[in-house]
PyMOL Python script that loads the backbone (N, CA, C, O; Angstrom):
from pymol import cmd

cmd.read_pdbstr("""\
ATOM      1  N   UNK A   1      25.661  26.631  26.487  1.00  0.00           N
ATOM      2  CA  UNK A   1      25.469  27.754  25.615  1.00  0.00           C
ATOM      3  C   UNK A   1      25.992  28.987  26.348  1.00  0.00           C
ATOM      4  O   UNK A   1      25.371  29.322  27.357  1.00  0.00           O
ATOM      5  N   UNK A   2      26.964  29.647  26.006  1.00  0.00           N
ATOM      6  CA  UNK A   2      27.493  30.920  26.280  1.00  0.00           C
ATOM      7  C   UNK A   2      26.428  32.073  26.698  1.00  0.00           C
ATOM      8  O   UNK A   2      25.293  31.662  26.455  1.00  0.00           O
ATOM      9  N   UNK A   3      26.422  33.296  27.211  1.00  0.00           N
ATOM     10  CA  UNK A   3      25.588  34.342  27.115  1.00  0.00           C
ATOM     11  C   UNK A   3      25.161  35.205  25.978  1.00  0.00           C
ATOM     12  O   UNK A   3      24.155  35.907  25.882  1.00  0.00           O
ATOM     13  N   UNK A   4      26.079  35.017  25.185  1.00  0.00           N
ATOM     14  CA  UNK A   4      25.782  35.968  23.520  1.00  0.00           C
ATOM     15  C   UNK A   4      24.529  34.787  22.918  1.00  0.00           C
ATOM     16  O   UNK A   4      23.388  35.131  22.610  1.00  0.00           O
ATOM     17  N   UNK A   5      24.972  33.584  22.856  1.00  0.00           N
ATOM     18  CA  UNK A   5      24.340  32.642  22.232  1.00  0.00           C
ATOM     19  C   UNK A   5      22.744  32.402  22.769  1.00  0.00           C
ATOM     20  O   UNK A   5      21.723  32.001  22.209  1.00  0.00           O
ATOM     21  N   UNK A   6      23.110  32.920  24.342  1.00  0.00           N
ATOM     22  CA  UNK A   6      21.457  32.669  24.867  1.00  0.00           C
ATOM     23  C   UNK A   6      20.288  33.728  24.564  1.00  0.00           C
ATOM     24  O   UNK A   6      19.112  33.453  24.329  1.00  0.00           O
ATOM     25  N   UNK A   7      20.909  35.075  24.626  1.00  0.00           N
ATOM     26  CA  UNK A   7      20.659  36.610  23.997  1.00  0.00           C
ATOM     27  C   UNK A   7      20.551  36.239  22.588  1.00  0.00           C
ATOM     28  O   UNK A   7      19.499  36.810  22.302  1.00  0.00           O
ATOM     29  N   UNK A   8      20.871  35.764  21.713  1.00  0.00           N
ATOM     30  CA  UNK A   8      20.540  35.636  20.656  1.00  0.00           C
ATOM     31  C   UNK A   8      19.249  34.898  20.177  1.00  0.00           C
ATOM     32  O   UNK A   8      18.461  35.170  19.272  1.00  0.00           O
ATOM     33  N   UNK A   9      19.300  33.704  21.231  1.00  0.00           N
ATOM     34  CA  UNK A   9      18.248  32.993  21.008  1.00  0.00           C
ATOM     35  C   UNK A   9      16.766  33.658  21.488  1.00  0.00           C
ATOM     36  O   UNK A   9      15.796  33.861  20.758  1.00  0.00           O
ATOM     37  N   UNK A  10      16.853  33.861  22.544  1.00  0.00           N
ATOM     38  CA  UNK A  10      15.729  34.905  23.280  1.00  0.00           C
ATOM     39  C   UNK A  10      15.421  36.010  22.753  1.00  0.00           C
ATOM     40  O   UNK A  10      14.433  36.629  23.147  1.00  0.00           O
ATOM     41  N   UNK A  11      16.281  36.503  21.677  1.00  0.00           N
ATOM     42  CA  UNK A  11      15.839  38.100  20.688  1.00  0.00           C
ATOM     43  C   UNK A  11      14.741  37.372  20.134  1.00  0.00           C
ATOM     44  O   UNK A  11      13.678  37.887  20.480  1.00  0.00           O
ATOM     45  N   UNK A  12      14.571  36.202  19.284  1.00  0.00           N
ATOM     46  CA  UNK A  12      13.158  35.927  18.303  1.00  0.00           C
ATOM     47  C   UNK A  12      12.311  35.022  19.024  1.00  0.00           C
ATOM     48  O   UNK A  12      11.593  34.234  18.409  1.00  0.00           O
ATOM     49  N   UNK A  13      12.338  35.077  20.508  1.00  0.00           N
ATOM     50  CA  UNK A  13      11.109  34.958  20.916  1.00  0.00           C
ATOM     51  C   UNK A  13      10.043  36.044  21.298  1.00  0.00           C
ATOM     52  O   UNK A  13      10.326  37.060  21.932  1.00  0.00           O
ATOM     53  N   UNK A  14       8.853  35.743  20.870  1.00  0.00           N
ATOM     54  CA  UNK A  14       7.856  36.680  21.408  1.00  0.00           C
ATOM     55  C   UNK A  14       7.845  36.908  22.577  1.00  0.00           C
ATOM     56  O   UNK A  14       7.977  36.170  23.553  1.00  0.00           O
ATOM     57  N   UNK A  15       7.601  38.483  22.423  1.00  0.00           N
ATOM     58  CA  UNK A  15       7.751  39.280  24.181  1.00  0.00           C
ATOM     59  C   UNK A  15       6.094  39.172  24.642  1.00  0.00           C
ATOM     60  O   UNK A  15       5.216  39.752  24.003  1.00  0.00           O
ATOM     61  N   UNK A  16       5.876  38.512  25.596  1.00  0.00           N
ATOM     62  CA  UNK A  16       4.693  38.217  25.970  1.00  0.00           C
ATOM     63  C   UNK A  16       4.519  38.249  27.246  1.00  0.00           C
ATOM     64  O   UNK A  16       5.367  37.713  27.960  1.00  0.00           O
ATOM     65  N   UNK A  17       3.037  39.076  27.995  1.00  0.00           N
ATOM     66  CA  UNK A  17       3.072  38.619  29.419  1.00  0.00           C
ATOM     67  C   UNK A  17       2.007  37.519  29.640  1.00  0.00           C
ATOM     68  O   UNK A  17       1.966  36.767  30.613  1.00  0.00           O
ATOM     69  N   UNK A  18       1.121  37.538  28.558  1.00  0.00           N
ATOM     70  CA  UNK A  18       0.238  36.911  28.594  1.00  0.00           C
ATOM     71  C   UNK A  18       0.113  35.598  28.464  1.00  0.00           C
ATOM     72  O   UNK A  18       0.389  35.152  27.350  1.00  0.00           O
ATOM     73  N   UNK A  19      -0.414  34.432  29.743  1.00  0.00           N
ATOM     74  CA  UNK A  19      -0.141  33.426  29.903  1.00  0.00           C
ATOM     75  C   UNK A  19      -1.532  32.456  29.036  1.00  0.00           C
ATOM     76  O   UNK A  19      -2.636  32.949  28.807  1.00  0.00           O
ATOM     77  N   UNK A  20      -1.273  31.549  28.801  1.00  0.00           N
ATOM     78  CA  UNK A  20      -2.096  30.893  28.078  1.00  0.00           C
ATOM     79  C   UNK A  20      -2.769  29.661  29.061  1.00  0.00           C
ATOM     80  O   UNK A  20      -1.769  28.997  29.334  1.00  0.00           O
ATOM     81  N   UNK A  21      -3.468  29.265  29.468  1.00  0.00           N
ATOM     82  CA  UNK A  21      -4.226  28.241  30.302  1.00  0.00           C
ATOM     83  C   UNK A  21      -5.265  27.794  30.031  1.00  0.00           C
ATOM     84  O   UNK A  21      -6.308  28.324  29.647  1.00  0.00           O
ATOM     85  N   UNK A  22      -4.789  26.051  30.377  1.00  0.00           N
ATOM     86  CA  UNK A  22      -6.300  25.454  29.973  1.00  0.00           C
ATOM     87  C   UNK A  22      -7.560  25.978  30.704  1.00  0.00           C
ATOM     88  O   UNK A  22      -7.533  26.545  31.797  1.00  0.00           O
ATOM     89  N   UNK A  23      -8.657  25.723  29.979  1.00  0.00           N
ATOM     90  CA  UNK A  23      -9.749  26.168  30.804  1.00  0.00           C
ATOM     91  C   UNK A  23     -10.519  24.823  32.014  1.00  0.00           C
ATOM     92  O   UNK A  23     -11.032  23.755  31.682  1.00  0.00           O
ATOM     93  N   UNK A  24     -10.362  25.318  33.255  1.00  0.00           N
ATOM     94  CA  UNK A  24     -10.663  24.360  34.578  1.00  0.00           C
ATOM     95  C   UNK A  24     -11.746  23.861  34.058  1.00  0.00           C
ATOM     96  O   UNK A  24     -12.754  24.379  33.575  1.00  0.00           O
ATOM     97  N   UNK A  25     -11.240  22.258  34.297  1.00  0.00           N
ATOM     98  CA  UNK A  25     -12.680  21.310  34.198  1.00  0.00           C
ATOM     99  C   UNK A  25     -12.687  20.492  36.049  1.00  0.00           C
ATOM    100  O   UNK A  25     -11.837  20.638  36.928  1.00  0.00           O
ATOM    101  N   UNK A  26     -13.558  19.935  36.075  1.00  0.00           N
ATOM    102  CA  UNK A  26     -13.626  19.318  37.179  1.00  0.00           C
ATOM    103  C   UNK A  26     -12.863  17.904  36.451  1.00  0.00           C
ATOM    104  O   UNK A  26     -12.498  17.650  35.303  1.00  0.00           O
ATOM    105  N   UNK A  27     -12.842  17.309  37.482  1.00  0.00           N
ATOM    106  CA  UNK A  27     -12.320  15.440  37.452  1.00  0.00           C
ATOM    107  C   UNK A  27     -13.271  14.996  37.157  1.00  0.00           C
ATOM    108  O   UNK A  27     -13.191  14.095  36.322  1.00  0.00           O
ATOM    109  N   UNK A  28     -14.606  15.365  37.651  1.00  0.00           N
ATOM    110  CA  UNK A  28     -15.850  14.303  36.558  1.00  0.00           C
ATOM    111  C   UNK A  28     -15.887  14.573  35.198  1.00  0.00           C
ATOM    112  O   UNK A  28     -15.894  13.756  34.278  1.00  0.00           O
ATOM    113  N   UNK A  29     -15.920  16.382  35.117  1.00  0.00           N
ATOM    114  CA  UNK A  29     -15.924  16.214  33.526  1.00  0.00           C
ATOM    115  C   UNK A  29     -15.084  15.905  32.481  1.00  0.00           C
ATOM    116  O   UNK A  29     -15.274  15.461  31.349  1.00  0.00           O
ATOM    117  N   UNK A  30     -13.694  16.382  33.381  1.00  0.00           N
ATOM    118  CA  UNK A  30     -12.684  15.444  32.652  1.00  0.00           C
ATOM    119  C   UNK A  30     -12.415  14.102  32.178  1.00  0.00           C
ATOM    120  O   UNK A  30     -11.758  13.932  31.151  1.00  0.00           O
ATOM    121  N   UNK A  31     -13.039  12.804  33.090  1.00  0.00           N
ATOM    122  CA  UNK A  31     -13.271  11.528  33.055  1.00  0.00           C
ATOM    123  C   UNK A  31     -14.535  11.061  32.178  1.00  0.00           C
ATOM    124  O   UNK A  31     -14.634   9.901  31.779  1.00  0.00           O
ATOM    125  N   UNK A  32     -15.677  12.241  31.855  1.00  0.00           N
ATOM    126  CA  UNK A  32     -16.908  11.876  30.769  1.00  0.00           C
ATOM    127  C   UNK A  32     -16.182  12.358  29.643  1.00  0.00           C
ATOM    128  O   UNK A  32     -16.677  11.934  28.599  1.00  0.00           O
ATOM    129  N   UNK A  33     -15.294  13.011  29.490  1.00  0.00           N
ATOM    130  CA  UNK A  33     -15.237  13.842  28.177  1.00  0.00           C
ATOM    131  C   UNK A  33     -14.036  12.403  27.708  1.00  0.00           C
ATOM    132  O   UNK A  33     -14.064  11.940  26.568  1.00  0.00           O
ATOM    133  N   UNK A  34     -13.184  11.931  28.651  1.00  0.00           N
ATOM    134  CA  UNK A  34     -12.238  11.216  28.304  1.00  0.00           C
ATOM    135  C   UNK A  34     -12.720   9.998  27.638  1.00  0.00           C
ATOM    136  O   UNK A  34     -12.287   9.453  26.623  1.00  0.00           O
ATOM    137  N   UNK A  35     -14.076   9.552  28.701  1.00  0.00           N
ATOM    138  CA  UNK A  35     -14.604   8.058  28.276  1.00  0.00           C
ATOM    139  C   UNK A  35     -15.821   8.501  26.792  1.00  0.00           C
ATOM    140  O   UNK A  35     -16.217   7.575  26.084  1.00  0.00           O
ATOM    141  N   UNK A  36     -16.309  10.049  26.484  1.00  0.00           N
ATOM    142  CA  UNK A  36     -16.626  10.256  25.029  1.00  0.00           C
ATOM    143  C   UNK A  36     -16.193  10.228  23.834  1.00  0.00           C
ATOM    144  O   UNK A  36     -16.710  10.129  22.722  1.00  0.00           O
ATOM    145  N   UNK A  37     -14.621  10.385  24.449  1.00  0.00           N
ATOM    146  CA  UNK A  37     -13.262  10.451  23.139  1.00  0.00           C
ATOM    147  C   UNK A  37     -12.779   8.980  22.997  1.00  0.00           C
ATOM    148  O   UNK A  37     -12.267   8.529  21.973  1.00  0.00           O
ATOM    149  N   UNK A  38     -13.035   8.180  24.315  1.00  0.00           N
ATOM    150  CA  UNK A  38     -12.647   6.821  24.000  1.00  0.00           C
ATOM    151  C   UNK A  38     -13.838   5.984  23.102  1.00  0.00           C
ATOM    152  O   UNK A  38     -13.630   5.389  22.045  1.00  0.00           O
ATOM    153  N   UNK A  39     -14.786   6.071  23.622  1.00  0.00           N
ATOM    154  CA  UNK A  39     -16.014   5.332  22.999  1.00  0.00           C
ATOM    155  C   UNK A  39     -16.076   6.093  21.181  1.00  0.00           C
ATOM    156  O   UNK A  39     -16.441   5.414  20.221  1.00  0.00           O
ATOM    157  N   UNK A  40     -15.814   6.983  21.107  1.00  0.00           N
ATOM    158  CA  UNK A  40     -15.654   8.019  19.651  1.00  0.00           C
ATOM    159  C   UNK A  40     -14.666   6.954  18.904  1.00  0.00           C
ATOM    160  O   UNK A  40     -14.963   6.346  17.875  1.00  0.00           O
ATOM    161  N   UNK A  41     -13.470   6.846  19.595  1.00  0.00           N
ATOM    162  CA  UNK A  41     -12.399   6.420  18.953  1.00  0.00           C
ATOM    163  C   UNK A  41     -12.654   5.110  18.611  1.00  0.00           C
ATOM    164  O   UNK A  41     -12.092   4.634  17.625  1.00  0.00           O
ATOM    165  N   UNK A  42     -13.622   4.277  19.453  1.00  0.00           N
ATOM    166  CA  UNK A  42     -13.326   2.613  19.219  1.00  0.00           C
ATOM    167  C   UNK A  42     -14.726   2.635  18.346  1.00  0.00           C
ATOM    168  O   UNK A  42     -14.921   1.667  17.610  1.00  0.00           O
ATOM    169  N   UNK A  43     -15.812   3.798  18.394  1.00  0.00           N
ATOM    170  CA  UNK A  43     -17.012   3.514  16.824  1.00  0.00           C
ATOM    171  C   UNK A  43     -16.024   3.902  15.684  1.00  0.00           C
ATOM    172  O   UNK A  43     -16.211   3.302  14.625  1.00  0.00           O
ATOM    173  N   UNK A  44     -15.025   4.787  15.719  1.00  0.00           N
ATOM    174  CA  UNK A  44     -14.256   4.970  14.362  1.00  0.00           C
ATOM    175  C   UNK A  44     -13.332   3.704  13.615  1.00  0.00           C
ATOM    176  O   UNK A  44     -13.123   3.475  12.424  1.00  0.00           O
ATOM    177  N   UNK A  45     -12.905   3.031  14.799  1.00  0.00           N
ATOM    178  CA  UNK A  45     -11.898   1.933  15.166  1.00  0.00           C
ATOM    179  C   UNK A  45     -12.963   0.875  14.257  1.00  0.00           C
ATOM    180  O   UNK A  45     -12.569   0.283  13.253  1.00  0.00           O
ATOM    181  N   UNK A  46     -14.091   0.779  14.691  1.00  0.00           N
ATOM    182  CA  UNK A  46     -14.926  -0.258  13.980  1.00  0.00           C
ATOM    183  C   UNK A  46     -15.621   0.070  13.057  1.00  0.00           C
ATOM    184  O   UNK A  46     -16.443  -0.743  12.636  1.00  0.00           O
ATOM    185  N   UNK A  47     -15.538   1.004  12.625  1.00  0.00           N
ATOM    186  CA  UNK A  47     -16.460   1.732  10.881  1.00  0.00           C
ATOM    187  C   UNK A  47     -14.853   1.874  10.488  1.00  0.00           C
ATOM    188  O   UNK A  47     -15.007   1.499   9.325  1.00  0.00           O
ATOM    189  N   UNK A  48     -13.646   2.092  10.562  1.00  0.00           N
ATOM    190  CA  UNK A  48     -12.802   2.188   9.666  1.00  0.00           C
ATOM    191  C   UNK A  48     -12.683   0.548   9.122  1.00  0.00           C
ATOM    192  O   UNK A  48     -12.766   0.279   7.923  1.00  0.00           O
ATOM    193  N   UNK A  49     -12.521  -0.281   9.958  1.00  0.00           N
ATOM    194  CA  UNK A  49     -12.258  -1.711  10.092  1.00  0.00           C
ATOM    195  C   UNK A  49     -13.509  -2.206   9.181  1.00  0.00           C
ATOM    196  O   UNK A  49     -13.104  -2.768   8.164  1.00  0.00           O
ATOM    197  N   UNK A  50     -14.755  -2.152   9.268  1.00  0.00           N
ATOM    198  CA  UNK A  50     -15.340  -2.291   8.232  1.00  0.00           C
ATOM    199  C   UNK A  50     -15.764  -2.077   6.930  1.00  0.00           C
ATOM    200  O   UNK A  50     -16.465  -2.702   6.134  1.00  0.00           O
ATOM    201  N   UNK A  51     -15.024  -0.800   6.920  1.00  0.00           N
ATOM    202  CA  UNK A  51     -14.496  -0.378   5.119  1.00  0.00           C
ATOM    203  C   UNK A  51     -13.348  -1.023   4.758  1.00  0.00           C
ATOM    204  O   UNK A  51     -13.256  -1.496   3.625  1.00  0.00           O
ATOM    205  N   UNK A  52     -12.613  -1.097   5.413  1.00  0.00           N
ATOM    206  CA  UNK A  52     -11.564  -2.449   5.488  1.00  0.00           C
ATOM    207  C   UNK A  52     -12.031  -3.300   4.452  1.00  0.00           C
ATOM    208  O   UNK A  52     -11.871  -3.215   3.234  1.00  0.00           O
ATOM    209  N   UNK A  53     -12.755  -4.299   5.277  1.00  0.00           N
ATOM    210  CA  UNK A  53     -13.239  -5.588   4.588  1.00  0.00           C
ATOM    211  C   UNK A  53     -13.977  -5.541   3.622  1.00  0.00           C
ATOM    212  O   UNK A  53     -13.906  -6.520   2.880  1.00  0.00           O
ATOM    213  N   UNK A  54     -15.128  -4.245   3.167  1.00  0.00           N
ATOM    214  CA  UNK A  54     -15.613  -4.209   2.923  1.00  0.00           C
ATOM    215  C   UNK A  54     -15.146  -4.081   1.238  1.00  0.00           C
ATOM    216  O   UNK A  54     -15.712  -4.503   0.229  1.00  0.00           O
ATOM    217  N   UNK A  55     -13.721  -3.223   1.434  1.00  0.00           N
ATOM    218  CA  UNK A  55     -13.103  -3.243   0.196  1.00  0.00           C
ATOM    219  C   UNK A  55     -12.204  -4.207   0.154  1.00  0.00           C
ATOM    220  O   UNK A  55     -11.240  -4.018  -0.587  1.00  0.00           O
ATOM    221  N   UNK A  56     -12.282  -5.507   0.945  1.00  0.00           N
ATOM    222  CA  UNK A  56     -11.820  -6.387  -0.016  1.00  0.00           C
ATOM    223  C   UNK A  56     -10.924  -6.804   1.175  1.00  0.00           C
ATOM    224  O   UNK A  56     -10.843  -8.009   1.414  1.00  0.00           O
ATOM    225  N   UNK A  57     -10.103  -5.743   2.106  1.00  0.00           N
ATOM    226  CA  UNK A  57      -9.234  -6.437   3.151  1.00  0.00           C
ATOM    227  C   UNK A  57      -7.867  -6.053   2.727  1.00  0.00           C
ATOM    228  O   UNK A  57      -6.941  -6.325   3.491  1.00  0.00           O
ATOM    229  N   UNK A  58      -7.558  -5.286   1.287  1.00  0.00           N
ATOM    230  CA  UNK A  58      -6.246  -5.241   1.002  1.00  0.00           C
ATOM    231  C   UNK A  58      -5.952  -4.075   1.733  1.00  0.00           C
ATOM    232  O   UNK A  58      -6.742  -3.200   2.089  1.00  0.00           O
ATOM    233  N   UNK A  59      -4.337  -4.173   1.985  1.00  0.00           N
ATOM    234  CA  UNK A  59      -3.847  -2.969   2.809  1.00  0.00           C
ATOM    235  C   UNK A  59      -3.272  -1.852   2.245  1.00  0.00           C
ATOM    236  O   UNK A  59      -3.072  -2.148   1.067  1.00  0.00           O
ATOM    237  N   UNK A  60      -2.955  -0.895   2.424  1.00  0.00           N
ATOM    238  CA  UNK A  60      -2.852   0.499   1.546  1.00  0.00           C
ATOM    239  C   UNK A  60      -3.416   1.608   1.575  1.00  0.00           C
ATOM    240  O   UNK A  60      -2.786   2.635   1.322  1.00  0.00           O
ATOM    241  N   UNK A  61      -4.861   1.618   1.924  1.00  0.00           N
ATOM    242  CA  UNK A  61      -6.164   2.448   2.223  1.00  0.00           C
ATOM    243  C   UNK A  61      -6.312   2.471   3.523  1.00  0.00           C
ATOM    244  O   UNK A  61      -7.487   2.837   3.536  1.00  0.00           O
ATOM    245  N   UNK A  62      -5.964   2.338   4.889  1.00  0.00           N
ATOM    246  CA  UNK A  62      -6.540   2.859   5.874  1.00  0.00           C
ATOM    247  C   UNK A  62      -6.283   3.873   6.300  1.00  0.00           C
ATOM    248  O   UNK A  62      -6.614   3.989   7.480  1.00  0.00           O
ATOM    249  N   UNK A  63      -5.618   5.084   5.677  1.00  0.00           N
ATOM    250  CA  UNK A  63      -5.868   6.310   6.187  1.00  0.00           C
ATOM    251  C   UNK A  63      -7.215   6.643   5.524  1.00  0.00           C
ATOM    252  O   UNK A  63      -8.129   7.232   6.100  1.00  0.00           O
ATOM    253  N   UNK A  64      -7.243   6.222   4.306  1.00  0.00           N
ATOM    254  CA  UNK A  64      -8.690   6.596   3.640  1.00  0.00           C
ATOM    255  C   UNK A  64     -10.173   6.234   4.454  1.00  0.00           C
ATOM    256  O   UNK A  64     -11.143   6.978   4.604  1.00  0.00           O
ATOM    257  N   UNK A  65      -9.995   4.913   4.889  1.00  0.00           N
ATOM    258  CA  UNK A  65     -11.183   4.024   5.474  1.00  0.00           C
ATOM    259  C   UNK A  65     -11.488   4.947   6.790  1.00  0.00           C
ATOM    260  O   UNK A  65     -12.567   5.392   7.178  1.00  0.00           O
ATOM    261  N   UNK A  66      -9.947   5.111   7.445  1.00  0.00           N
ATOM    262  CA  UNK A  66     -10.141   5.930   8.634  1.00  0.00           C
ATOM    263  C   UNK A  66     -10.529   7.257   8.625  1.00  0.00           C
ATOM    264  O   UNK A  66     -10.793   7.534   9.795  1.00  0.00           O
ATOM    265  N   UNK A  67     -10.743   8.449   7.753  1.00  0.00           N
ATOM    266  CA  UNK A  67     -10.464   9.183   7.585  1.00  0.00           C
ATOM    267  C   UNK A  67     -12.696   9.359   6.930  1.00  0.00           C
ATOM    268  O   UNK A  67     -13.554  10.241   6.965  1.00  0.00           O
ATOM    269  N   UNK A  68     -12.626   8.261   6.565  1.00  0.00           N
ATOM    270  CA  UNK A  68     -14.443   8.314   5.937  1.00  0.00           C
ATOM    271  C   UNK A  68     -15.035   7.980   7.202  1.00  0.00           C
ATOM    272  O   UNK A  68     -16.142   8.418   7.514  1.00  0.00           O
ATOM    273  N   UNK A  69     -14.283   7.145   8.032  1.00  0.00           N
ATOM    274  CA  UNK A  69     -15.082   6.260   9.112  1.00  0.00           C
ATOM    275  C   UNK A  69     -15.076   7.803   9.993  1.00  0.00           C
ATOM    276  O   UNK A  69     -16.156   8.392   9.947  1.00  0.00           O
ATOM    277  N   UNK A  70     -14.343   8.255  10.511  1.00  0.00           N
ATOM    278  CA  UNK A  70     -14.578   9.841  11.210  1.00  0.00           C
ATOM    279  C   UNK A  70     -15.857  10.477  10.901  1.00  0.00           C
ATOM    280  O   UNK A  70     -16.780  10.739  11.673  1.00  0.00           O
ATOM    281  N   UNK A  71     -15.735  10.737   9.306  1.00  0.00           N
ATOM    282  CA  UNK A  71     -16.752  11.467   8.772  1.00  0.00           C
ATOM    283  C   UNK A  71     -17.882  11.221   8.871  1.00  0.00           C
ATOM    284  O   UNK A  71     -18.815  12.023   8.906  1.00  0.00           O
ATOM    285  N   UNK A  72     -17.935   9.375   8.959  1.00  0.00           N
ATOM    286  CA  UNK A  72     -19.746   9.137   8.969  1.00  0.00           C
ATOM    287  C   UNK A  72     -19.682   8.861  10.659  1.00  0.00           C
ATOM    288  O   UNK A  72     -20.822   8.642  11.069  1.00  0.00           O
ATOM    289  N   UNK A  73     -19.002   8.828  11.383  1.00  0.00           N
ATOM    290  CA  UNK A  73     -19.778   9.074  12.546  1.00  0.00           C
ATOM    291  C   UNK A  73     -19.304  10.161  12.887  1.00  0.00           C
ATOM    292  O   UNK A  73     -18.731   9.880  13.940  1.00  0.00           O
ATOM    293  N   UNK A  74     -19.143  11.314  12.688  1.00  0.00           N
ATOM    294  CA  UNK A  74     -19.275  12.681  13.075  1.00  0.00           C
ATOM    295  C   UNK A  74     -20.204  12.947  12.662  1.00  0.00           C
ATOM    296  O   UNK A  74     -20.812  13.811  13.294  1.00  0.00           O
ATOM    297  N   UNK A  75     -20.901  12.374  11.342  1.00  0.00           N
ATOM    298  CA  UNK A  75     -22.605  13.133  10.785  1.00  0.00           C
ATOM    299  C   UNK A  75     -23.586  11.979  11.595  1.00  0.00           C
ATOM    300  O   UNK A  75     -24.789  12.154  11.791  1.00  0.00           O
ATOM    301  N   UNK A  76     -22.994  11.042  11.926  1.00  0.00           N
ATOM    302  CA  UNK A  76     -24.040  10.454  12.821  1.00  0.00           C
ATOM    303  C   UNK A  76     -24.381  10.897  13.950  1.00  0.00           C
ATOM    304  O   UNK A  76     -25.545  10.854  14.349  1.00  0.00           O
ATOM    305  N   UNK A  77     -23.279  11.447  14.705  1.00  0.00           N
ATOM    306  CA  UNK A  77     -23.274  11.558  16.258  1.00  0.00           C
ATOM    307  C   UNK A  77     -24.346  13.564  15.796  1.00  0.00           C
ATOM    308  O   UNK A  77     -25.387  13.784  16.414  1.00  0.00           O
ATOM    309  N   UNK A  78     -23.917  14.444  14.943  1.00  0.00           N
ATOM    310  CA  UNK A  78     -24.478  15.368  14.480  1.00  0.00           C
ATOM    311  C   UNK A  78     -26.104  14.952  14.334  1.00  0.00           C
ATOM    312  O   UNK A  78     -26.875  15.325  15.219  1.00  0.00           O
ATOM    313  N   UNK A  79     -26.356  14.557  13.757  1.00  0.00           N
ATOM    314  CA  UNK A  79     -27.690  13.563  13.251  1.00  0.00           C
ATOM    315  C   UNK A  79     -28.686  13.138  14.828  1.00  0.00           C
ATOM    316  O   UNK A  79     -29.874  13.308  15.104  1.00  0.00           O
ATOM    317  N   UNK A  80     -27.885  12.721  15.359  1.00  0.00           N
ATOM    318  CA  UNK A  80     -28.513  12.148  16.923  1.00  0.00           C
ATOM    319  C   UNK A  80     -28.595  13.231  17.717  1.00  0.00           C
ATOM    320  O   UNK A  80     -29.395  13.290  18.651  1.00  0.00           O
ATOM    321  N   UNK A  81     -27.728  14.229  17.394  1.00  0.00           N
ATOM    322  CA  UNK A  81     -27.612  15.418  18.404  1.00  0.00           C
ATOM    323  C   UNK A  81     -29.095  16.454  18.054  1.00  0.00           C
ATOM    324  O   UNK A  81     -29.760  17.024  18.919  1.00  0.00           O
ATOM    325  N   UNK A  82     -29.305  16.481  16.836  1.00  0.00           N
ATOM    326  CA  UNK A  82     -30.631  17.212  16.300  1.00  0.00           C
ATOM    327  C   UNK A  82     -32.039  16.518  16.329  1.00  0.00           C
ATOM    328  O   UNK A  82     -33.111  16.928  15.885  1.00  0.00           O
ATOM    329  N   UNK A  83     -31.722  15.322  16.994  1.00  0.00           N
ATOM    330  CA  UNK A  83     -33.199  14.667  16.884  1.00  0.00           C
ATOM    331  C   UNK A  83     -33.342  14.684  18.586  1.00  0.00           C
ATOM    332  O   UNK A  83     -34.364  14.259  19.124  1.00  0.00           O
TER     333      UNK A  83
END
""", "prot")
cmd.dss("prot")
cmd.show_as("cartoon", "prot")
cmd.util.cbc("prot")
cmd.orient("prot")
């Protein structure tokens, strides 16, 4: 890319000094939060899979199945969190 072409490109980026950064976790909490998102993912993995079957097993619907299976264990894990 030429110099006009690089100046051109860099005009419609935002002029910014301000840097954006994750916020510091330690390595433990990074490794509980990782193994909370894994264990999350494989109760969704098995409540989507059982709306699955539950409707019958035909394929077509698992964004739907997946997408309810989230929902009822997000009000579950909500639910456990208040008791």
């Amino acid at each position: 890319m030429d110099k006009l072409a690089t100046n051109l490109c860099n005009h419609h980026k935002p002029k910014t000094n301000m840097k954006k950064s994750a916020p510091k976790v330690s390595r433990a909490e990074a490794t509980v939060s990782e193994e909370n998102r894994m264990a999350y993912d494989h109760e969704v993995n098995r409540r989507a899979y059982e709306l699955w079957e539950a409707a019958g097993g035909q394929h077509g619907d698992d964004l739907r199945h997946w997408l309810e299976a989230e929902r009822e264990v997000k009000a579950r894990r909500q639910n456990a969190k208040q008791m």
